[in-house]
N, CA, C and O atoms as a GROMACS GRO file, in nm:
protein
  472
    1UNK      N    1   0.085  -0.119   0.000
    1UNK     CA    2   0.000   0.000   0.000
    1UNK      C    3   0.089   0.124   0.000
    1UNK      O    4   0.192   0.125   0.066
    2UNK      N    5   0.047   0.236  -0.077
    2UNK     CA    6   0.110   0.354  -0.073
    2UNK      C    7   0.090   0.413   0.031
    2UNK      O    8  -0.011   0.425   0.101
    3UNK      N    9   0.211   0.458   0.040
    3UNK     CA   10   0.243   0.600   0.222
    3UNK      C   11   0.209   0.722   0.118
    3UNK      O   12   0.210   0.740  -0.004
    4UNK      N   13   0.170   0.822   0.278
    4UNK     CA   14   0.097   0.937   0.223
    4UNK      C   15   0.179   1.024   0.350
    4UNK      O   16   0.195   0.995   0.468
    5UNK      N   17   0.220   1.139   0.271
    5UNK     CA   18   0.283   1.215   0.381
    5UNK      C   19   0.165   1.351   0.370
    5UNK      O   20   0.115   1.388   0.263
    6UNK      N   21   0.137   1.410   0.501
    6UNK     CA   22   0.037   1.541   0.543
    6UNK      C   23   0.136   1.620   0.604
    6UNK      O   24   0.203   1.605   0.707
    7UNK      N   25   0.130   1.701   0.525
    7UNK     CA   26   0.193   1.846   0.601
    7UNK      C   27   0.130   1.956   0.614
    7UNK      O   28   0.070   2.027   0.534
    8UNK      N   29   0.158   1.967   0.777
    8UNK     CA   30   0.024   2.109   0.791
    8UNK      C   31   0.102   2.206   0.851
    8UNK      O   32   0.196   2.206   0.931
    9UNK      N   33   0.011   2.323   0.764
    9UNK     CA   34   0.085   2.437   0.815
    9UNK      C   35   0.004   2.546   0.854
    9UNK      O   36  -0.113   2.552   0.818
   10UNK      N   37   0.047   2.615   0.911
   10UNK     CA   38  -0.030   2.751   1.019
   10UNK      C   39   0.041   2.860   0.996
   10UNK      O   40   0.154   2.852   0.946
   11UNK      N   41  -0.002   2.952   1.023
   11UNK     CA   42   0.060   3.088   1.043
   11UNK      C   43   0.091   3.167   1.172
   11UNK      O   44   0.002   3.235   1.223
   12UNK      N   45   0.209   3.161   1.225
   12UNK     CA   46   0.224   3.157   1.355
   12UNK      C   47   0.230   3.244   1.407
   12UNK      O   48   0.277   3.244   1.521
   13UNK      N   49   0.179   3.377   1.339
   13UNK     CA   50   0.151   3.510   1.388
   13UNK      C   51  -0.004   3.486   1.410
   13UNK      O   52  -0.053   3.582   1.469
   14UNK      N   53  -0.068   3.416   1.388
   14UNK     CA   54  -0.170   3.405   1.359
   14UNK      C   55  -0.234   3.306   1.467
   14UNK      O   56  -0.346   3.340   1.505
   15UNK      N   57  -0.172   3.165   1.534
   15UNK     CA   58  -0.202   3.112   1.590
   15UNK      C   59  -0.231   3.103   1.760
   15UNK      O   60  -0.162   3.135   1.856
   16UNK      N   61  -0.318   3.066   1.752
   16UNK     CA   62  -0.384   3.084   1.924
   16UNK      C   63  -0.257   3.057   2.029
   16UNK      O   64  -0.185   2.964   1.994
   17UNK      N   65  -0.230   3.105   2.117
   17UNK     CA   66  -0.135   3.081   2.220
   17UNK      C   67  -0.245   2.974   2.327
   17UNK      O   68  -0.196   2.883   2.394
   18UNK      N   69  -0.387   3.002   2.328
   18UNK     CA   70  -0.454   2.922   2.459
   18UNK      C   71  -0.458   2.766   2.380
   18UNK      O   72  -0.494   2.734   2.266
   19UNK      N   73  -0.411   2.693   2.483
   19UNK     CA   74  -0.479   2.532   2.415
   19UNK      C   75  -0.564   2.453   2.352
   19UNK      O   76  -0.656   2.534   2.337
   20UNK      N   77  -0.596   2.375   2.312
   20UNK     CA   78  -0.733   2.406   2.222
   20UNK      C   79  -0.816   2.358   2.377
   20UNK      O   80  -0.770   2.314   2.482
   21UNK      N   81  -0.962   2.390   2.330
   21UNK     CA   82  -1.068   2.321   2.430
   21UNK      C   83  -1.073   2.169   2.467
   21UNK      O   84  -1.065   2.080   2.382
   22UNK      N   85  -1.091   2.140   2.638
   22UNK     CA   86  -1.118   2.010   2.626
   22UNK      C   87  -1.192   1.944   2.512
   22UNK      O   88  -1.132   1.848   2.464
   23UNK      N   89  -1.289   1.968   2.467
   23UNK     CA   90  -1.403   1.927   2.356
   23UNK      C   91  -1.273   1.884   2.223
   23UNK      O   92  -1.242   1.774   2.176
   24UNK      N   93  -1.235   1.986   2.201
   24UNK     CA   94  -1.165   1.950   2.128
   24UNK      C   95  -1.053   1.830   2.131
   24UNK      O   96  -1.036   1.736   2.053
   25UNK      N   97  -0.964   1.876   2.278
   25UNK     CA   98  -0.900   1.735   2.302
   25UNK      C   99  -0.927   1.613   2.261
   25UNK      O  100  -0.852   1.529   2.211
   26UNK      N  101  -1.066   1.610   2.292
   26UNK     CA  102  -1.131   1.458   2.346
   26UNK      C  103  -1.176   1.448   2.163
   26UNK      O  104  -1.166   1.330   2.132
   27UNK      N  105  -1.208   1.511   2.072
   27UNK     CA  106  -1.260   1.471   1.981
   27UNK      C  107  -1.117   1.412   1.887
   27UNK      O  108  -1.100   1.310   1.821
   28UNK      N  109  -1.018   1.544   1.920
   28UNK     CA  110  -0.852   1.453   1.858
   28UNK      C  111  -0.793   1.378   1.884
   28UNK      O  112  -0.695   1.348   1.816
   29UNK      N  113  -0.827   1.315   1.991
   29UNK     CA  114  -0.786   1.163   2.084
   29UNK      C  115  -0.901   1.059   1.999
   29UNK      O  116  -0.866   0.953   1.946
   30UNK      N  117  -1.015   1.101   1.998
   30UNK     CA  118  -1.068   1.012   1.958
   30UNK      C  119  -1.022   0.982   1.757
   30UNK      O  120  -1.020   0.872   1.702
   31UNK      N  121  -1.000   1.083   1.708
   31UNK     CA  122  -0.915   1.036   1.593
   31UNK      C  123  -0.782   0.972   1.569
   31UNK      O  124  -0.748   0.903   1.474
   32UNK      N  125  -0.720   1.005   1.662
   32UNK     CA  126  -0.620   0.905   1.691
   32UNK      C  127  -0.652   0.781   1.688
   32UNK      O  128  -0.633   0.699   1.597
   33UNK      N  129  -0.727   0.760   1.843
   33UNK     CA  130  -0.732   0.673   1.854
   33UNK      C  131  -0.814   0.550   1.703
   33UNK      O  132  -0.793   0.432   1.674
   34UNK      N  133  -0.902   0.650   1.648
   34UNK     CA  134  -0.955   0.529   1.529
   34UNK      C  135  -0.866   0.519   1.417
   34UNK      O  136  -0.880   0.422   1.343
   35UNK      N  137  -0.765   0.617   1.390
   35UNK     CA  138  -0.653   0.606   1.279
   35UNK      C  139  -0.567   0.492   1.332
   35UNK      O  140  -0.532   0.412   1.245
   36UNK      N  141  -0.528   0.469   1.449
   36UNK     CA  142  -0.438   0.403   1.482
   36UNK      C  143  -0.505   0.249   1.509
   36UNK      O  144  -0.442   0.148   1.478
   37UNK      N  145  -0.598   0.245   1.550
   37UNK     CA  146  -0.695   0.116   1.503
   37UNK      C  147  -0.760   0.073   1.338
   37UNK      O  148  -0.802  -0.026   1.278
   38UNK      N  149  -0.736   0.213   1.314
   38UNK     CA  150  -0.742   0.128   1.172
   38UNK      C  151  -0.580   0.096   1.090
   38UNK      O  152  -0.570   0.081   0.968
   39UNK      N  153  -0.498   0.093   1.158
   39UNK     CA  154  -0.360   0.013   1.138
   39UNK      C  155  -0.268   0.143   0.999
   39UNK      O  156  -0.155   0.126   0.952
   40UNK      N  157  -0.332   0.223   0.977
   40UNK     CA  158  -0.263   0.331   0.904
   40UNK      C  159  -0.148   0.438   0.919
   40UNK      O  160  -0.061   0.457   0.834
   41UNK      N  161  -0.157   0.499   1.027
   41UNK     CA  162  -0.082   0.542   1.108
   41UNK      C  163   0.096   0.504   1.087
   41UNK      O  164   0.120   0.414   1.167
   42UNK      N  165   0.146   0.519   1.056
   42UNK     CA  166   0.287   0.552   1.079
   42UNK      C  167   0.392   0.629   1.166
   42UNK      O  168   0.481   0.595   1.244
   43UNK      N  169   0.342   0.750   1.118
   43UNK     CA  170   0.420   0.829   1.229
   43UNK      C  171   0.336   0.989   1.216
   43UNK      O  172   0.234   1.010   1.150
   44UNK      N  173   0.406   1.081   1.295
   44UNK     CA  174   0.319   1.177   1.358
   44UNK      C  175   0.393   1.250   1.393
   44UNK      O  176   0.508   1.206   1.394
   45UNK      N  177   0.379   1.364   1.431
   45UNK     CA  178   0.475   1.475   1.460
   45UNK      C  179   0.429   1.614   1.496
   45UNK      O  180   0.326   1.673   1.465
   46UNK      N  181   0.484   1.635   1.536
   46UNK     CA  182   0.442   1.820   1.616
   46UNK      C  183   0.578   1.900   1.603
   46UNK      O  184   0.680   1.864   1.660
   47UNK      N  185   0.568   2.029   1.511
   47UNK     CA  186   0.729   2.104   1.485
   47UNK      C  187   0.755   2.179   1.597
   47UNK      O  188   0.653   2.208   1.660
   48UNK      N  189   0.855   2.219   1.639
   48UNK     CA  190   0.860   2.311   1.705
   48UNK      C  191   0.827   2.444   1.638
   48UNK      O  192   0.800   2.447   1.518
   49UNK      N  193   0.829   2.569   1.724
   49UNK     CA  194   0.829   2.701   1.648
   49UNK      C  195   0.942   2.768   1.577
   49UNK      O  196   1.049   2.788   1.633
   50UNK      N  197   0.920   2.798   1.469
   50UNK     CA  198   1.050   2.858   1.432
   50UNK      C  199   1.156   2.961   1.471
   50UNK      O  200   1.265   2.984   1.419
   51UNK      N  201   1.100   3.015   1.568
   51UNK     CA  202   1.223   3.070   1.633
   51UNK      C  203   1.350   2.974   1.696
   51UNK      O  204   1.452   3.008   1.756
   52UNK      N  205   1.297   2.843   1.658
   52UNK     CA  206   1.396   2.760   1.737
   52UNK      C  207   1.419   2.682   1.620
   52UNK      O  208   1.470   2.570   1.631
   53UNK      N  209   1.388   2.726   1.519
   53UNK     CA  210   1.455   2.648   1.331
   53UNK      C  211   1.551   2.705   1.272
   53UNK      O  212   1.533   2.826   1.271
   54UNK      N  213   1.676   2.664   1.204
   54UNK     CA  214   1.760   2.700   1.106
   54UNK      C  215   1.750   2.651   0.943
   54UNK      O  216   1.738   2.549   0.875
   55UNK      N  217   1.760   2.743   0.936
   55UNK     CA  218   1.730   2.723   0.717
   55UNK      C  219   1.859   2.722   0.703
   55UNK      O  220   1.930   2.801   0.766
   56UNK      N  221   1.917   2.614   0.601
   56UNK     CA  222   2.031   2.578   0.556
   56UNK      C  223   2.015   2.643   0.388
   56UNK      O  224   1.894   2.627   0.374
   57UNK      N  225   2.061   2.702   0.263
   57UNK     CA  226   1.990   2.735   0.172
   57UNK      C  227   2.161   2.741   0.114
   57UNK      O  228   2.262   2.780   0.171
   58UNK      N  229   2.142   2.687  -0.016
   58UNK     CA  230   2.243   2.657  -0.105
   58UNK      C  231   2.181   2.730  -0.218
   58UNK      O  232   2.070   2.714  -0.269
   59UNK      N  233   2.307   2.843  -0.256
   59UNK     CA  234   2.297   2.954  -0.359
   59UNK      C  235   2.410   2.905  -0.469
   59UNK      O  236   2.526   2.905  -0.427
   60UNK      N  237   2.388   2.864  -0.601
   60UNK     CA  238   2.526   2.882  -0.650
   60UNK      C  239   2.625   2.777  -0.618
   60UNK      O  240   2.739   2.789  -0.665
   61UNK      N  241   2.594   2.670  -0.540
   61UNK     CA  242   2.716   2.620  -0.483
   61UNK      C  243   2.739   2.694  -0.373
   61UNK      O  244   2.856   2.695  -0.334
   62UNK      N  245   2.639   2.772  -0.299
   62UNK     CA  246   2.745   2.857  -0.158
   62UNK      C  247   2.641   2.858  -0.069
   62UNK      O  248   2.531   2.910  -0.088
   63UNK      N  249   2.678   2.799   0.028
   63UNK     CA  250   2.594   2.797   0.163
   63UNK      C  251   2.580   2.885   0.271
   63UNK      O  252   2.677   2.914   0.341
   64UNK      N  253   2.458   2.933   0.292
   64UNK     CA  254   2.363   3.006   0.404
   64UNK      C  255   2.276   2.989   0.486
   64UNK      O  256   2.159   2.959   0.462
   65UNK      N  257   2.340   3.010   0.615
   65UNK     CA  258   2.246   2.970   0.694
   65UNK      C  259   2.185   3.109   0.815
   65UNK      O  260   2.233   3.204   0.878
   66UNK      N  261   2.047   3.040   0.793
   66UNK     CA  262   1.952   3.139   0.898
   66UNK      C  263   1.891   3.110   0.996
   66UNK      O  264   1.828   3.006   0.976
   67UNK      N  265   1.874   3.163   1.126
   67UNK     CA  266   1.863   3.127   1.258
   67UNK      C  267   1.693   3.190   1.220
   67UNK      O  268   1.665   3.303   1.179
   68UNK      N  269   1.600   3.076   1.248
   68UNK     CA  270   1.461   3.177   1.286
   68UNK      C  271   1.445   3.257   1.409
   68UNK      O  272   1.529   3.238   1.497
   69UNK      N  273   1.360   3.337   1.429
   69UNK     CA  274   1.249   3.352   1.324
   69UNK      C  275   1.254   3.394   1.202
   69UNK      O  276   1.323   3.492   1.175
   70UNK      N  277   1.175   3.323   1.098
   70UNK     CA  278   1.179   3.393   0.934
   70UNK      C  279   1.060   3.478   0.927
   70UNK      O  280   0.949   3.426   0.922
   71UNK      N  281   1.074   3.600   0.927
   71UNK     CA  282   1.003   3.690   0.885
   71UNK      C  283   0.964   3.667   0.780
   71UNK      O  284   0.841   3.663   0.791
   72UNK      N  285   1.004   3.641   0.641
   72UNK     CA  286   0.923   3.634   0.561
   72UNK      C  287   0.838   3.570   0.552
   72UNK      O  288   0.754   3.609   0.472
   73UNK      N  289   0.812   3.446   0.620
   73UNK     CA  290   0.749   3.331   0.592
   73UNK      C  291   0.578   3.360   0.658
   73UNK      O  292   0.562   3.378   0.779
   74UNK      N  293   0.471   3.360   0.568
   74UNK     CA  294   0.332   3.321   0.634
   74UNK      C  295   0.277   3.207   0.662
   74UNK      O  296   0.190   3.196   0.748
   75UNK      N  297   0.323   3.106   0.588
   75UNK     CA  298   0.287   2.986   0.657
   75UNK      C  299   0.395   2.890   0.657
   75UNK      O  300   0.475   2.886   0.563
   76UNK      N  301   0.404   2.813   0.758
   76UNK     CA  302   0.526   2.759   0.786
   76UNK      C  303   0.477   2.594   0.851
   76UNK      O  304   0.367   2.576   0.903
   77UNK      N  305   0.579   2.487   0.836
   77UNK     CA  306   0.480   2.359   0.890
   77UNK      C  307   0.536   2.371   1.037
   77UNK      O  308   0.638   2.412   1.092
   78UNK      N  309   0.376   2.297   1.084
   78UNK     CA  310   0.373   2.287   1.189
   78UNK      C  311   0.384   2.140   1.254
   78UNK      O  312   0.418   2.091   1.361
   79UNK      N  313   0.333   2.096   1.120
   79UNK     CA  314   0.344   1.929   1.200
   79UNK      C  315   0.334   1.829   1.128
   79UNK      O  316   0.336   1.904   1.031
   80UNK      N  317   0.322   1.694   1.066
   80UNK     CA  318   0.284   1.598   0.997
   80UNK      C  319   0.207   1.461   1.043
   80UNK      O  320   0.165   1.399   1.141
   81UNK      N  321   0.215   1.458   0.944
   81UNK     CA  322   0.134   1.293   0.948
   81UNK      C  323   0.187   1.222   0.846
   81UNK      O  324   0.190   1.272   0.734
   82UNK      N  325   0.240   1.085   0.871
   82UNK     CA  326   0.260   0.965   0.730
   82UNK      C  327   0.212   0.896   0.768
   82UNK      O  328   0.223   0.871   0.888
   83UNK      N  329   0.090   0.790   0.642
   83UNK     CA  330  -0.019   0.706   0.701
   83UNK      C  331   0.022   0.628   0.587
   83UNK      O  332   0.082   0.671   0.488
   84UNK      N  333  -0.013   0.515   0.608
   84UNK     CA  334  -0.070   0.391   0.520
   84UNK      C  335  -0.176   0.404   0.450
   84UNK      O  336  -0.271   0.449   0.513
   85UNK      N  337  -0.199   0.376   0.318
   85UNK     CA  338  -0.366   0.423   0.279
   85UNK      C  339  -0.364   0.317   0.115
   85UNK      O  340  -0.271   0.295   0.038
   86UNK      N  341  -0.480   0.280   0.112
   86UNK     CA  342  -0.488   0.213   0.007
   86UNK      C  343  -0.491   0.323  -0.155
   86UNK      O  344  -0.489   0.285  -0.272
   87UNK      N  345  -0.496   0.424  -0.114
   87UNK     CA  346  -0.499   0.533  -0.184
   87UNK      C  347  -0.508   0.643  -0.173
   87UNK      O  348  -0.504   0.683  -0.056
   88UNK      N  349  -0.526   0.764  -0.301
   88UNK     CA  350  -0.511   0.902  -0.228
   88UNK      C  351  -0.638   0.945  -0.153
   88UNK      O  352  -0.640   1.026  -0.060
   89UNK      N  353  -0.755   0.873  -0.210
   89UNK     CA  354  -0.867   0.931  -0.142
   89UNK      C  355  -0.843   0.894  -0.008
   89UNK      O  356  -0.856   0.987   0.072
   90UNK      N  357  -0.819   0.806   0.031
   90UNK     CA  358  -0.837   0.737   0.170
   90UNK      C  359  -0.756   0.858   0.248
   90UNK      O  360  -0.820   0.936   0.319
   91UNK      N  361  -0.624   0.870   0.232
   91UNK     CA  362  -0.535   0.994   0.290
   91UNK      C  363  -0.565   1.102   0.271
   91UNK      O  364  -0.492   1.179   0.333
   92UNK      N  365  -0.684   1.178   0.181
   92UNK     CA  366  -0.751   1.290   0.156
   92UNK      C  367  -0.864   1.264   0.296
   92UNK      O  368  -0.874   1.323   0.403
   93UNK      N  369  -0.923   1.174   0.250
   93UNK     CA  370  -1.035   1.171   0.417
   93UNK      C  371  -0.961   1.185   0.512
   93UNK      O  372  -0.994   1.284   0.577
   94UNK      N  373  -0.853   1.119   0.561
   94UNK     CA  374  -0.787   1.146   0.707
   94UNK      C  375  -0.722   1.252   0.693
   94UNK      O  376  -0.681   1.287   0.804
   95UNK      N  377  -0.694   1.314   0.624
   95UNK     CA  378  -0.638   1.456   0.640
   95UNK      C  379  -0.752   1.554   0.677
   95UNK      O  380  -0.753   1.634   0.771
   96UNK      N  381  -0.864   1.530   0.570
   96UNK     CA  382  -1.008   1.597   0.591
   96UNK      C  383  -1.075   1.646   0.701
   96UNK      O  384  -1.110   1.758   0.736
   97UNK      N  385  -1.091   1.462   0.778
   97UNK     CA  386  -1.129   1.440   0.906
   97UNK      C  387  -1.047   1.542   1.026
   97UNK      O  388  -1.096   1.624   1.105
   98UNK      N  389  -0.909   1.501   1.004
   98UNK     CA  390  -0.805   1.606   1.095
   98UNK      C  391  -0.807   1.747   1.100
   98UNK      O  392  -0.787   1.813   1.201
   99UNK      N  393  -0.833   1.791   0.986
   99UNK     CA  394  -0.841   1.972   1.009
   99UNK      C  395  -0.997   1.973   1.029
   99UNK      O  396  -1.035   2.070   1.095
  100UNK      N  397  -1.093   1.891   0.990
  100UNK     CA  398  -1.244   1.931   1.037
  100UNK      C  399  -1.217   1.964   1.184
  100UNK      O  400  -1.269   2.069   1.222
  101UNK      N  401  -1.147   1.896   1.273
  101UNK     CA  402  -1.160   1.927   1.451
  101UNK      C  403  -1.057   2.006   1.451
  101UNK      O  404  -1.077   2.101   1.526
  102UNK      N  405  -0.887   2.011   1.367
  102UNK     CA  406  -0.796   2.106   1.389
  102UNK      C  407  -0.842   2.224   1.380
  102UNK      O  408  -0.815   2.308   1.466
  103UNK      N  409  -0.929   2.252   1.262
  103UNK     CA  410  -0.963   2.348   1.213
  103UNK      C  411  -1.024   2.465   1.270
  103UNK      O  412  -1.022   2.581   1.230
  104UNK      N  413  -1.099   2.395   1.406
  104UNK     CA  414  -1.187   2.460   1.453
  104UNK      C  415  -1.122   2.585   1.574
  104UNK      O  416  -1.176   2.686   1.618
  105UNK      N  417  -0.990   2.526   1.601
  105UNK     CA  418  -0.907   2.582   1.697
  105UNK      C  419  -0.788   2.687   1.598
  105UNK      O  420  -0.713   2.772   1.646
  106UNK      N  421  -0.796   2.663   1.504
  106UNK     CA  422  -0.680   2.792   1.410
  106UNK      C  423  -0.689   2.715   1.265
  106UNK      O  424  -0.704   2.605   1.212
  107UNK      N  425  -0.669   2.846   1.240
  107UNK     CA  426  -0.645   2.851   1.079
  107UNK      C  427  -0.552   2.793   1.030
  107UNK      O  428  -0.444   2.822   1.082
  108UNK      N  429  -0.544   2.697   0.922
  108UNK     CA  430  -0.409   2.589   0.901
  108UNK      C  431  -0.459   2.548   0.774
  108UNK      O  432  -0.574   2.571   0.735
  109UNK      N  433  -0.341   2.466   0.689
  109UNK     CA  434  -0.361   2.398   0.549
  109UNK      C  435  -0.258   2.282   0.576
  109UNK      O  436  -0.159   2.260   0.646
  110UNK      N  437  -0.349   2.209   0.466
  110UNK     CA  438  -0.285   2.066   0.511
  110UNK      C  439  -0.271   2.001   0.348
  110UNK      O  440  -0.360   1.941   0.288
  111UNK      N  441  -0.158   2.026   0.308
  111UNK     CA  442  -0.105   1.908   0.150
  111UNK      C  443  -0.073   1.764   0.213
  111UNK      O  444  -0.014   1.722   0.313
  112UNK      N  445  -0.139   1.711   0.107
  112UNK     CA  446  -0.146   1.530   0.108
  112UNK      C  447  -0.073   1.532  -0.044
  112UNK      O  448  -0.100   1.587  -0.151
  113UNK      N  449   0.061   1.421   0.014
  113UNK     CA  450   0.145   1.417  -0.095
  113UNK      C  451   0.177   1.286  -0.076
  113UNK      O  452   0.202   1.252   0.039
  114UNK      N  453   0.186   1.169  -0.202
  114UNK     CA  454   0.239   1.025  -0.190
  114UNK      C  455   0.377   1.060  -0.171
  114UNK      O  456   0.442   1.161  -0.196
  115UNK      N  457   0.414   0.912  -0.104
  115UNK     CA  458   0.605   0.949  -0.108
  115UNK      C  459   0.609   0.826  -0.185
  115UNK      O  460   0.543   0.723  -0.171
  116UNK      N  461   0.746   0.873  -0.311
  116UNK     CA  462   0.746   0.811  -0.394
  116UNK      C  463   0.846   0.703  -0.355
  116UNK      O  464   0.937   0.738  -0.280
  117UNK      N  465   0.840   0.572  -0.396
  117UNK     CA  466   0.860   0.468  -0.396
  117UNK      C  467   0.987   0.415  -0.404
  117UNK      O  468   1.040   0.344  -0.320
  118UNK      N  469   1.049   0.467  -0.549
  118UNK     CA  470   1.151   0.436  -0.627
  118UNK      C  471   1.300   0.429  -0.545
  118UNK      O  472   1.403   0.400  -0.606
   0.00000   0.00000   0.00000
């Protein structure tokens, strides 16, 4: 079965400092918990903030590096998901499902991309 990598991203000028609501907790536990019973699940992740990221960036053959925060940047990832999925729809629903309850606590986008094989 094809892996599906989710990368979500937020805008961290933008994002709530308060936690999300219990309600909410309990409804993202409960997606967990059925992603991970339905045996898809791989791995998972939470980024730190970028003030605590370095960009490595190769110009030319010549290397630069930048200590965040990146000002330029409006949306930046915040976290992932790689799942098991019999296909893209299937990893389109669990991404779906995930920002329907993420969603409700901040503004975020989420690309569903296969990782290729070869």
């Amino acid at each position: 079965m094809p892996r599906f990598l989710t990368i979500v991203m937020h805008n961290e000028r933008t994002q709530p400092t308060e936690d999300p609501s219990p309600e909410l907790q309990r409804r993202m536990g409960e997606l967990f918990e059925e992603i991970s019973k339905a045996g898809v699940m791989l791995d998972m992740g939470e980024l730190t903030r970028t003030p605590d990221a370095t960009r490595l960036t190769w110009t030319g053959g010549e290397l630069s590096q930048t200590d965040g925060p990146f000002t330029e940047s409006k949306e930046v990832v915040g976290g992932y998901t790689i799942i098991q999925a019999k296909d893209k729809a299937e990893a389109l629903e669990w991404a779906r499902r995930f920002g329907d309850i993420q969603g409700l606590h901040e503004d975020l986008t989420a690309e569903v991309r296969q990782i290729s094989e070869d």
